[in-house]
KEDOFI-528579 format. One record per residue (C-alpha): residue number from 1; residue in one letter; x, y, z. Coordinates in nm, 2 decimals. Example, Ala and Ser with C-alpha at 12.3 -4.5 7.8 and 13.67 -1.06 7.14 Angstrom:
KEDOFI-528579
i:1, aa:A, xx:1.23, yy:-0.45, zz:0.78
i:2, aa:S, xx:1.37, yy:-0.11, zz:0.71
END
This chain:
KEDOFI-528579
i:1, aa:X, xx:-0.24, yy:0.54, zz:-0.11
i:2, aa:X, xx:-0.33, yy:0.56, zz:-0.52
i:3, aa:X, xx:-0.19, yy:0.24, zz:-0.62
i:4, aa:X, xx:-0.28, yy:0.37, zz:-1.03
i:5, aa:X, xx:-0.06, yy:0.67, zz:-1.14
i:6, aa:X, xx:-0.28, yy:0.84, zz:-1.42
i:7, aa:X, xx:0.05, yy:1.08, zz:-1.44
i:8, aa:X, xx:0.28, yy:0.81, zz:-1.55
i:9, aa:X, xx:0.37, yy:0.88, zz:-1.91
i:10, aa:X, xx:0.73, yy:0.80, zz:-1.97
i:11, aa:X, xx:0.72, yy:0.41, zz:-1.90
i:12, aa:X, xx:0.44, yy:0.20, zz:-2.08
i:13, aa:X, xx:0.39, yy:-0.12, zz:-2.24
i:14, aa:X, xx:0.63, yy:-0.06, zz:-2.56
i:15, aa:X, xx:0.94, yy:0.01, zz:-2.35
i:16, aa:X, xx:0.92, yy:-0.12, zz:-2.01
i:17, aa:X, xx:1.15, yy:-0.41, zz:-2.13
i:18, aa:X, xx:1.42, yy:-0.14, zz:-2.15
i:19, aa:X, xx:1.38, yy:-0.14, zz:-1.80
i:20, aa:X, xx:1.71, yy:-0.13, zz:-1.59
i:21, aa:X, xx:1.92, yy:-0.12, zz:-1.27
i:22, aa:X, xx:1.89, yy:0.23, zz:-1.19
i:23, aa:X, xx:2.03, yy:0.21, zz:-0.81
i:24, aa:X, xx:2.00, yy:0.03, zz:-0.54
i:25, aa:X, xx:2.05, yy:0.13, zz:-0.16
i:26, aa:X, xx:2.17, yy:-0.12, zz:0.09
i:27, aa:X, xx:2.07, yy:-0.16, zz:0.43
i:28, aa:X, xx:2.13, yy:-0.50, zz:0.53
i:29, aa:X, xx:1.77, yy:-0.53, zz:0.70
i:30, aa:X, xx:1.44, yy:-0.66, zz:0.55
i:31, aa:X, xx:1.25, yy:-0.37, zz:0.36
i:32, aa:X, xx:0.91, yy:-0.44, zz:0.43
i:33, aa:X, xx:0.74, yy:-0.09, zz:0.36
i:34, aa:X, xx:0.65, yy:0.04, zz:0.02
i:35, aa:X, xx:0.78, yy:0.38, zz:-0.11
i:36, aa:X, xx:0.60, yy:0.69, zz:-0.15
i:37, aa:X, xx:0.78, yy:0.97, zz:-0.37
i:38, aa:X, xx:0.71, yy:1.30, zz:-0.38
i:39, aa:X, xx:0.91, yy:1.61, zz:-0.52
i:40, aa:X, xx:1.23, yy:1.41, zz:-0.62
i:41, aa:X, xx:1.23, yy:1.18, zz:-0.30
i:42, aa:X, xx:1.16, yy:0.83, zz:-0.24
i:43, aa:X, xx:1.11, yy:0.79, zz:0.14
i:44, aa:X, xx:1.04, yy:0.44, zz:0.25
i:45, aa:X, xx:1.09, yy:0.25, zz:0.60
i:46, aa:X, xx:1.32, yy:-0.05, zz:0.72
i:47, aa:X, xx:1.30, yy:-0.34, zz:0.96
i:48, aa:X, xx:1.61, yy:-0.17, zz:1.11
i:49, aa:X, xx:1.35, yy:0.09, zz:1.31
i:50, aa:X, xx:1.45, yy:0.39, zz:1.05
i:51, aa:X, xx:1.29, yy:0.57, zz:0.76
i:52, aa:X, xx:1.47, yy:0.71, zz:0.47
i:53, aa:X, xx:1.45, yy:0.96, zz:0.26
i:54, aa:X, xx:1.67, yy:0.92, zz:-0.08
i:55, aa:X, xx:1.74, yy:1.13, zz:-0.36
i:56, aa:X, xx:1.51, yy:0.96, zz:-0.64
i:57, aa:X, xx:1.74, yy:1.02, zz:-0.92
i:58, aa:X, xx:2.07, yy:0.87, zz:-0.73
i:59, aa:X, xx:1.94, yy:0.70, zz:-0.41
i:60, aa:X, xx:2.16, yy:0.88, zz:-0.23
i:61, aa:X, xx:2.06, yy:0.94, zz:0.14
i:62, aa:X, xx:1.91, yy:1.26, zz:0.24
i:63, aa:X, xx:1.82, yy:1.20, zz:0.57
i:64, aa:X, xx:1.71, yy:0.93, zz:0.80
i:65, aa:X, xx:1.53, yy:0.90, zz:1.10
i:66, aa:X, xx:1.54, yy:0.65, zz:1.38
i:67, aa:X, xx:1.26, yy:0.47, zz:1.56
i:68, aa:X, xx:1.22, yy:0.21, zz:1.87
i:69, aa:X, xx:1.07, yy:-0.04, zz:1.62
i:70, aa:X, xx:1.10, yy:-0.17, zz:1.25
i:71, aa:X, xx:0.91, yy:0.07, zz:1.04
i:72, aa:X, xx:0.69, yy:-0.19, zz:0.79
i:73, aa:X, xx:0.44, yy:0.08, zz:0.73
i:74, aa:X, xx:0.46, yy:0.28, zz:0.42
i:75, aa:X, xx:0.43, yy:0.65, zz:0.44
i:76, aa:X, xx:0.22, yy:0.89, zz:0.34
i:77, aa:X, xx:0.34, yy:1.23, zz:0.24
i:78, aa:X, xx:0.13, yy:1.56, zz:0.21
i:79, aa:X, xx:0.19, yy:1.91, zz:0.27
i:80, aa:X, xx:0.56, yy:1.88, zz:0.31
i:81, aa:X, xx:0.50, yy:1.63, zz:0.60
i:82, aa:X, xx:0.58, yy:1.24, zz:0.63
i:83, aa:X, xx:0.37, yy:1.04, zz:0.81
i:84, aa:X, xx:0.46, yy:0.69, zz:0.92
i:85, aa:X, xx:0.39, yy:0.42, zz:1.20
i:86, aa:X, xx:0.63, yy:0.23, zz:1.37
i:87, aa:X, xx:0.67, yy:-0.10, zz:1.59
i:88, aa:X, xx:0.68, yy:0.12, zz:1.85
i:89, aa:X, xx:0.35, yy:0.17, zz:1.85
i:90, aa:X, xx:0.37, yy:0.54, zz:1.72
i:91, aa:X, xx:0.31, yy:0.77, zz:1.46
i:92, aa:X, xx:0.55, yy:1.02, zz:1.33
i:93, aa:X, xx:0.51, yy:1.35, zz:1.16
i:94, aa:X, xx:0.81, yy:1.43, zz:1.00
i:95, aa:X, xx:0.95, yy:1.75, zz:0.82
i:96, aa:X, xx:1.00, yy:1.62, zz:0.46
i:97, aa:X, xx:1.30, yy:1.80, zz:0.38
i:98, aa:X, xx:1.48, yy:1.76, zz:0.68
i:99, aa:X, xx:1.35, yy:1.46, zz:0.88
i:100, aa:X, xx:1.32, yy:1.66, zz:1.19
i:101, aa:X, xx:1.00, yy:1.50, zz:1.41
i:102, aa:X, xx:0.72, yy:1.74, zz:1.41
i:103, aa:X, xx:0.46, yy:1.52, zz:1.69
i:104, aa:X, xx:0.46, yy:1.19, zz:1.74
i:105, aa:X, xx:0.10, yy:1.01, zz:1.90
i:106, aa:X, xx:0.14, yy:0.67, zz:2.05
i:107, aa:X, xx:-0.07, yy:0.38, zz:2.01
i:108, aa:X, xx:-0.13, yy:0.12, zz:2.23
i:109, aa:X, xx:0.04, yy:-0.15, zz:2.02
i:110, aa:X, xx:0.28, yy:-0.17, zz:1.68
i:111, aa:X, xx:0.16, yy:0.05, zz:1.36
i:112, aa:X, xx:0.17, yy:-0.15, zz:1.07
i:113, aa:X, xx:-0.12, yy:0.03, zz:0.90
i:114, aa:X, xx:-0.01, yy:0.33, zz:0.66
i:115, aa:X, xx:-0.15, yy:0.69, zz:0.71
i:116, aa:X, xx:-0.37, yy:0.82, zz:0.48
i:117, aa:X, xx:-0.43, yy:1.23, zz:0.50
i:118, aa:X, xx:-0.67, yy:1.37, zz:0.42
i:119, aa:X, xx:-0.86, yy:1.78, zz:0.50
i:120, aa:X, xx:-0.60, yy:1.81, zz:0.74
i:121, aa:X, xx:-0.65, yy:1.46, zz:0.93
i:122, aa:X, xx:-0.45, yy:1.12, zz:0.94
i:123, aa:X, xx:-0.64, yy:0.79, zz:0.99
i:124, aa:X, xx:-0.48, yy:0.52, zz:1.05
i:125, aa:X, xx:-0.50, yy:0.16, zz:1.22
i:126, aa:X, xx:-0.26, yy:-0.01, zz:1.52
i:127, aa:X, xx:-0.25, yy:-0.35, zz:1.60
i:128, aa:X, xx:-0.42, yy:-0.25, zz:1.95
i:129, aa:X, xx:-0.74, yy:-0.26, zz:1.71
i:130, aa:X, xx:-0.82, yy:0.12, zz:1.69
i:131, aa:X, xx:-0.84, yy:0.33, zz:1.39
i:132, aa:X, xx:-0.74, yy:0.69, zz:1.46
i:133, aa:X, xx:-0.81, yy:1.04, zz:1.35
i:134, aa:X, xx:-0.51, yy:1.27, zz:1.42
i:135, aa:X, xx:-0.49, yy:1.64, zz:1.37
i:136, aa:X, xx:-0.22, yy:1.67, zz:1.08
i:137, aa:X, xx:-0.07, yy:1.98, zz:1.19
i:138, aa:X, xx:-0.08, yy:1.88, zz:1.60
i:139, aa:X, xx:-0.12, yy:1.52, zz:1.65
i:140, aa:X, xx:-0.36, yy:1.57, zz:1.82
i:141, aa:X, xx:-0.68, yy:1.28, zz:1.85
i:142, aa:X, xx:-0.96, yy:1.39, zz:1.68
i:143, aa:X, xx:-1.17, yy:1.02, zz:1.77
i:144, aa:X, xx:-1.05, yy:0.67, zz:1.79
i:145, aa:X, xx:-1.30, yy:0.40, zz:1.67
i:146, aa:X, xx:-1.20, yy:0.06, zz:1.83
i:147, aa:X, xx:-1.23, yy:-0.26, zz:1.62
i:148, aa:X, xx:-1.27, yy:-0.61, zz:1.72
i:149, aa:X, xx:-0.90, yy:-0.73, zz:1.63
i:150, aa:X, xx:-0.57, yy:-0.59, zz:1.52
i:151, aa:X, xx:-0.61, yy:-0.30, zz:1.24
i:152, aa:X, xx:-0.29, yy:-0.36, zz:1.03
i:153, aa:X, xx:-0.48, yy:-0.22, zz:0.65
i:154, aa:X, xx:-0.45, yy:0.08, zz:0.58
i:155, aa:X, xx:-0.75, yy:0.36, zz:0.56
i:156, aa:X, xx:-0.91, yy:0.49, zz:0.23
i:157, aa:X, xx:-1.09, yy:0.83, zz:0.29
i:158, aa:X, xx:-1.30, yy:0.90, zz:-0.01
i:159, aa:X, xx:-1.65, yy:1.12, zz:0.03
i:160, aa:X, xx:-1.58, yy:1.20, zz:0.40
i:161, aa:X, xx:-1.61, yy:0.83, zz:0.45
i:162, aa:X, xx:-1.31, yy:0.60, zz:0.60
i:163, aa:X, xx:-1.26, yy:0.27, zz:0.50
i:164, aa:X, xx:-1.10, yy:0.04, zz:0.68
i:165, aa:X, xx:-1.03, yy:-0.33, zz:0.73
i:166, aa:X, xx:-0.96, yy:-0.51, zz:1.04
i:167, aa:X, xx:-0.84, yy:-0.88, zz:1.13
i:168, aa:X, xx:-1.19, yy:-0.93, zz:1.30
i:169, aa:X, xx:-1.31, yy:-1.05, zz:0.96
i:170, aa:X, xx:-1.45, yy:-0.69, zz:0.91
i:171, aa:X, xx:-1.45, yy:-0.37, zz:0.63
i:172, aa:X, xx:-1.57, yy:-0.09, zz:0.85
i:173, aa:X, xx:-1.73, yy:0.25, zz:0.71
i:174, aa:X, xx:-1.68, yy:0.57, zz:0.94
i:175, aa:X, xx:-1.75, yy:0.90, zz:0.94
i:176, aa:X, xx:-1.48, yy:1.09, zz:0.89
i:177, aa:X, xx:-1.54, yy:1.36, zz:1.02
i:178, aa:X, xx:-1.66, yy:1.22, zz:1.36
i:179, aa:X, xx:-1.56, yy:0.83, zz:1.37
i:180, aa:X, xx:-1.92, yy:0.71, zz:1.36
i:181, aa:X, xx:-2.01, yy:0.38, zz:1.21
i:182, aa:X, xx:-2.19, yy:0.37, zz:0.91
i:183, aa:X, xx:-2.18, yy:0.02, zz:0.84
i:184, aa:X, xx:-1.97, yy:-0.25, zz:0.86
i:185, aa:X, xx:-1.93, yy:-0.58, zz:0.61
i:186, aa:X, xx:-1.82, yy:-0.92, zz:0.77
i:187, aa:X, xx:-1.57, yy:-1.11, zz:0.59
i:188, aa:X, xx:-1.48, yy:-1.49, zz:0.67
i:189, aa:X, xx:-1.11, yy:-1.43, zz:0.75
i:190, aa:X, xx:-0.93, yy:-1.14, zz:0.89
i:191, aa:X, xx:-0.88, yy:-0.83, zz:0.65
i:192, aa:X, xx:-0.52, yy:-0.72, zz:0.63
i:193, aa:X, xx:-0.57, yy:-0.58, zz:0.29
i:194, aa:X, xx:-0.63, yy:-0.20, zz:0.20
i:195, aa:X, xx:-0.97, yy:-0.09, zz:0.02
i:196, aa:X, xx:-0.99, yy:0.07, zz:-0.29
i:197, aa:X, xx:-1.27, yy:0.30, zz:-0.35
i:198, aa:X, xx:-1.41, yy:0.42, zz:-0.71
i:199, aa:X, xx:-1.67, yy:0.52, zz:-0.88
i:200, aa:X, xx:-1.92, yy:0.44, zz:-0.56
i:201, aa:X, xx:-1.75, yy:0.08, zz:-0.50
i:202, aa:X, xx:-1.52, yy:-0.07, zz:-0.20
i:203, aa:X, xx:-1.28, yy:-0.31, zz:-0.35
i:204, aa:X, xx:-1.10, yy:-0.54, zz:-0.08
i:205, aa:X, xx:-0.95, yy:-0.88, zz:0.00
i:206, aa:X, xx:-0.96, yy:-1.09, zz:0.28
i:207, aa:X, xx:-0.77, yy:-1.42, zz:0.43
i:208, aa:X, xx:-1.10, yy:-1.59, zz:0.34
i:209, aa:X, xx:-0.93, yy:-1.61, zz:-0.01
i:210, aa:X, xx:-1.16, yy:-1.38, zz:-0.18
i:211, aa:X, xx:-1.16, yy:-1.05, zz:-0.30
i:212, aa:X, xx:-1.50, yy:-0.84, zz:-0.22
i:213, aa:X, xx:-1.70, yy:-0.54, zz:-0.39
i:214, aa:X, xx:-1.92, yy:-0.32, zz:-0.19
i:215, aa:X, xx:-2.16, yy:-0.05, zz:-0.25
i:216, aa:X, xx:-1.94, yy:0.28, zz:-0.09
i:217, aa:X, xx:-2.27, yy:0.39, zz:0.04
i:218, aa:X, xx:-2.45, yy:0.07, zz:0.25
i:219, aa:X, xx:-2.20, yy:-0.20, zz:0.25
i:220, aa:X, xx:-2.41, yy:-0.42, zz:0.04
i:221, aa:X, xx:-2.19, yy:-0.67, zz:-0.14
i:222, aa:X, xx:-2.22, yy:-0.65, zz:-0.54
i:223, aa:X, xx:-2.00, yy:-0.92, zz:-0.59
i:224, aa:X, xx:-1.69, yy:-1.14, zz:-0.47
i:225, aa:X, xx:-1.44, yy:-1.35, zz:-0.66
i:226, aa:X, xx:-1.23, yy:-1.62, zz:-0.51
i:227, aa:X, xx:-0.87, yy:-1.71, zz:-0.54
i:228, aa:X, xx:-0.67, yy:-2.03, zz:-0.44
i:229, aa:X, xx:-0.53, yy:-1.88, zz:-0.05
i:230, aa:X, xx:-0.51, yy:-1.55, zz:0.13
i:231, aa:X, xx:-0.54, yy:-1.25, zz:-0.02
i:232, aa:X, xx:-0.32, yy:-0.99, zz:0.17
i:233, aa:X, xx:-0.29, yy:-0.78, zz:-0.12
i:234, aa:X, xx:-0.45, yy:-0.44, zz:-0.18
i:235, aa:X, xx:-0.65, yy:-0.39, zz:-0.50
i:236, aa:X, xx:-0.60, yy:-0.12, zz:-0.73
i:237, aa:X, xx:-0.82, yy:-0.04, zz:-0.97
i:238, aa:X, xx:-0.78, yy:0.14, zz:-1.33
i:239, aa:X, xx:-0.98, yy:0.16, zz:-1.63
i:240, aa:X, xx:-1.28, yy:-0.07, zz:-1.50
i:241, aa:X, xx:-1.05, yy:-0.34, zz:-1.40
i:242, aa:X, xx:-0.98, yy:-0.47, zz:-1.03
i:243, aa:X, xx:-0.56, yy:-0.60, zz:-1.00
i:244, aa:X, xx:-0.44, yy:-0.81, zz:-0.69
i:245, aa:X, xx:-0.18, yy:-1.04, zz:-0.58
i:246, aa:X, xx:-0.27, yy:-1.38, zz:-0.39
i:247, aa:X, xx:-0.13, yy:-1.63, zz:-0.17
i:248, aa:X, xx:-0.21, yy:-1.88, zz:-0.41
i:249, aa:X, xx:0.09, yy:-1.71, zz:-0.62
i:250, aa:X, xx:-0.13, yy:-1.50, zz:-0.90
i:251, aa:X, xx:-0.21, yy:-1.17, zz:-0.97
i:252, aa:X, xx:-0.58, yy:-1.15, zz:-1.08
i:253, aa:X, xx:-0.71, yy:-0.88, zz:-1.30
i:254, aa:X, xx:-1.10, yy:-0.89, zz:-1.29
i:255, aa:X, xx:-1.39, yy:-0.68, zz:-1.46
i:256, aa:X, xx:-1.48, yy:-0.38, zz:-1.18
i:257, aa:X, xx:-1.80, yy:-0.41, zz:-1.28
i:258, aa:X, xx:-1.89, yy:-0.77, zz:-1.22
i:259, aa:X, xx:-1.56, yy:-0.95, zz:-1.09
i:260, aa:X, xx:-1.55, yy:-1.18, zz:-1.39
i:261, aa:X, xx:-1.17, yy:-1.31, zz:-1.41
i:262, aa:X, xx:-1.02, yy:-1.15, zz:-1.75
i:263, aa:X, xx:-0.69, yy:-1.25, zz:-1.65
i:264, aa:X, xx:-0.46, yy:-1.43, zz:-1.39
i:265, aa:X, xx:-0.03, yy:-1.43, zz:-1.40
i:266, aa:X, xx:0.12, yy:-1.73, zz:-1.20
i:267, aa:X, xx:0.42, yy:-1.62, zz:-1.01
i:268, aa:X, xx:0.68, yy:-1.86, zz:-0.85
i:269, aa:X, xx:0.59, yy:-1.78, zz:-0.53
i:270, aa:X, xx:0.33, yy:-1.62, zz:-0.30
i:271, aa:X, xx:0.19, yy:-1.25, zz:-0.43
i:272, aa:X, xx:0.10, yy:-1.01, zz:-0.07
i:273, aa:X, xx:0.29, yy:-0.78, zz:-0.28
i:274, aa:X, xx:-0.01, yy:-0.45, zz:-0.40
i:275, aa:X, xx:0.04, yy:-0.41, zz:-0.74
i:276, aa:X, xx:0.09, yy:-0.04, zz:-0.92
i:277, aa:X, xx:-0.09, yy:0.05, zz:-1.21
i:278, aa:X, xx:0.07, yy:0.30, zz:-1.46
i:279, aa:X, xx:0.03, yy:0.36, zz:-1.86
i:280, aa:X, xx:-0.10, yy:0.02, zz:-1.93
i:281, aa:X, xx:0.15, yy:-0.13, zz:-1.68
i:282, aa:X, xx:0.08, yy:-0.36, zz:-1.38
i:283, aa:X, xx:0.40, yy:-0.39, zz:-1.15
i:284, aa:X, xx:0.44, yy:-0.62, zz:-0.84
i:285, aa:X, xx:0.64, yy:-0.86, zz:-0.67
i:286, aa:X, xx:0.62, yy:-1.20, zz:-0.57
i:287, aa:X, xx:0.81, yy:-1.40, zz:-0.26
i:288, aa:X, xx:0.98, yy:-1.54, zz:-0.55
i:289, aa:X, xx:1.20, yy:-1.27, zz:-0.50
i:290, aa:X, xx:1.12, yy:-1.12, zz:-0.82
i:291, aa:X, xx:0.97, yy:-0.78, zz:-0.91
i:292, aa:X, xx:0.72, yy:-0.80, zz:-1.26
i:293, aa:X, xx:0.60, yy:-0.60, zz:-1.54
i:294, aa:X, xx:0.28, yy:-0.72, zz:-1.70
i:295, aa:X, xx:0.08, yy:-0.61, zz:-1.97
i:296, aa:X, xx:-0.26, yy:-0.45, zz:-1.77
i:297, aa:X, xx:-0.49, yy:-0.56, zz:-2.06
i:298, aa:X, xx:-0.35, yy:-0.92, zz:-2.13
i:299, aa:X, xx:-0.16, yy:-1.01, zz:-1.81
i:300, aa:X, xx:0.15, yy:-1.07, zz:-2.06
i:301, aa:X, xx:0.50, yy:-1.04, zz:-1.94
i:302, aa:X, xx:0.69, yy:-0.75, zz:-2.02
i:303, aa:X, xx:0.97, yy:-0.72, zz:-1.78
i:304, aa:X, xx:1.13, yy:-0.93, zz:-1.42
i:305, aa:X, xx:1.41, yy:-0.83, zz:-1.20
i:306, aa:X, xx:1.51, yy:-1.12, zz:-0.94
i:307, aa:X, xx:1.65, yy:-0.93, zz:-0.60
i:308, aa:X, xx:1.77, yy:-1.12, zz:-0.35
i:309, aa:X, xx:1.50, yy:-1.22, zz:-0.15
i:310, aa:X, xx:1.10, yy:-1.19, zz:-0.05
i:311, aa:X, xx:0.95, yy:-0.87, zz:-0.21
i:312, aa:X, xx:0.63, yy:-0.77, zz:-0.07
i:313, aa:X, xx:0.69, yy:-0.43, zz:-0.06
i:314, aa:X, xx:0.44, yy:-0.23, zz:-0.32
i:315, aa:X, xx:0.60, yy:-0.08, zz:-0.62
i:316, aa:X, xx:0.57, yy:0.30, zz:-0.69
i:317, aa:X, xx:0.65, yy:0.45, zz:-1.05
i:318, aa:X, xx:0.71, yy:0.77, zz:-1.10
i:319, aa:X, xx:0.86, yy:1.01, zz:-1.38
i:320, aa:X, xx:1.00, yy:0.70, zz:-1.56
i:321, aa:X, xx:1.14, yy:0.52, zz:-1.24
i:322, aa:X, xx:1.03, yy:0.16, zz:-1.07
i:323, aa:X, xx:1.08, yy:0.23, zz:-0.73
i:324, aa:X, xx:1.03, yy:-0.11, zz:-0.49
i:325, aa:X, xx:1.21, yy:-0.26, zz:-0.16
i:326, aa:X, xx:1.26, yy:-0.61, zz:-0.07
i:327, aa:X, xx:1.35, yy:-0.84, zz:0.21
i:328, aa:X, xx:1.71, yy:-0.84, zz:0.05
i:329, aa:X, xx:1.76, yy:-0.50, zz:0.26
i:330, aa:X, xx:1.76, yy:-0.34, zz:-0.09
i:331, aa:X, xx:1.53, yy:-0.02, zz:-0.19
i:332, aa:X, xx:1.58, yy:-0.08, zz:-0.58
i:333, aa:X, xx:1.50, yy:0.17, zz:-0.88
i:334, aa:X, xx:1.44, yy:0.07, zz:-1.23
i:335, aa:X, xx:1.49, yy:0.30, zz:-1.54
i:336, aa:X, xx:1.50, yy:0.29, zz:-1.87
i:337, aa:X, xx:1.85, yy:0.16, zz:-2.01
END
């Protein structure tokens, strides 16, 4: 998932305090997942077992379709196809426009790990500790490569290489195109966050508190900075600078290049939120319930909404639009006033 939106044009750091309630769409359950939008529809999943697609300029429901288990991973949509685990332990393919399932594959334990798609495959990770290559079109397994513990982050393919992070403590490089290892990078705490990869570097946190650089190619580490707790939190990365949340309540901005600290934000509360990255803006929410704005150069605070509850869902911005969910059983959309 691109967690920086080079498109993003409307929204930037002169009018995102014009920022407003746009809609919101109740559920009543906790709303875990993160959106993805894509040709004027925000689909996103909820701890009642469904995902949703909404109209993104009313939030009105298109469709919705129901699983055996909360749906806390975020979906990936390509080629007019959703892609999304569930609790169930399986992965959907979805029509976009209708909801209707296309395949399903079952794992042997919950999904919690978004698809990423990618020359016609879907990689993903269950919590029975395998990473999987599906045929997009069939479902059907291309290789499985097993890891030593639950695989909850979510893939990055970038170069026919597969990144991945597992709660064994490890960041795992695979071919993939065949599943083999290519190396693998040990951590001191589990890895529930999701690499970013640029410009020949793997950025990635880890429970062990710190947040970790590696050459794309060997696994070498190039450097690692370390924050107050956890780090659940998935990098992004824009214009030479590495964001990401913390347990220790901040969002970090540090220099790509050598992980020097140009910046921290304290939040009220713990950050396992990823944050978005779009015309100069960082957004991301914090278990304080609120969802921020900052400045991506200074860290300065442009713009907070406080929703009811927990947000750890990862904003998405598009066309002018804040799109985020949170443990209120709220999707929320932001706009300008």
């Amino acid at each position: 998932m691109w967690r920086w939106n080079r498109c993003e044009k409307v929204l930037g750091v002169k009018d995102v305090g014009n920022l407003g309630l746009k809609w919101s769409f109740a559920r009543g359950y906790l709303v875990d997942s993160s959106p993805a939008v894509a040709n004027g529809v925000v689909y996103i999943g909820s701890t009642d077992g469904n995902l949703f697609a909404l109209k993104a300029s009313t939030g009105a429901q298109l469709w919705s379709y129901t699983t055996r288990g909360e749906v806390n991973s975020a979906p990936a949509v390509a080629n007019g196809v959703v892609y999304v685990g569930s609790d169930d332990n399986n992965l959907y393919a979805l029509r976009a426009d209708t909801g209707n399932l296309l395949w399903s594959y079952a794992t042997g334990n919950y999904v919690y790990s978004s698809p990423a798609v990618a020359d016609g495959v879907v990689y993903v990770g269950s919590n029975d500790g395998n990473v999987y290559a599906l045929n997009a079109h069939t479902g059907a397994l291309l290789w499985s490569y097993t890891t030593g513990n639950a695989a909850q982050s979510s893939p990055a393919v970038a170069n026919g290489v597969v990144y991945v992070g597992s709660n064994d403590g490890n960041v795992y490089a695979l071919n993939a195109g065949t599943g083999a290892l290519l190396w693998s990078y040990t951590t001191g705490g589990g890895v529930f966050s999701s690499p970013a990869v640029t410009n020949g570097v793997v950025y990635v946190g880890s429970v062990d508190s710190n947040v970790y650089a590696l050459n794309a190619k060997t696994g070498a580490k190039l450097w690692s900075y370390t924050t107050g707790n956890f780090v659940y939190s998935s990098p992004a990365v824009a214009n030479g600078v590495v964001y990401v949340g913390s347990v220790d309540s901040n969002v970090y901005a540090l220099n790509a290049t050598t992980g020097a600290l140009l910046w921290s934000y304290t939040a009220g509360s713990q950050v396992k939120s990823s944050p978005a990255v779009a015309n100069g803006v960082v957004y991301v929410g914090s278990e304080d319930s609120n969802v921020y704005a900052l400045k991506a150069s200074t860290g300065a605070l442009l713009w907070t909404y406080a929703t009811g509850y927990y947000v750890n869902s990862s904003p998405a911005v598009a066309n002018g639009v804040v799109y985020v969910g949170s443990y209120d059983g709220n999707v929320y959309a932001f706009g300008l006033k």
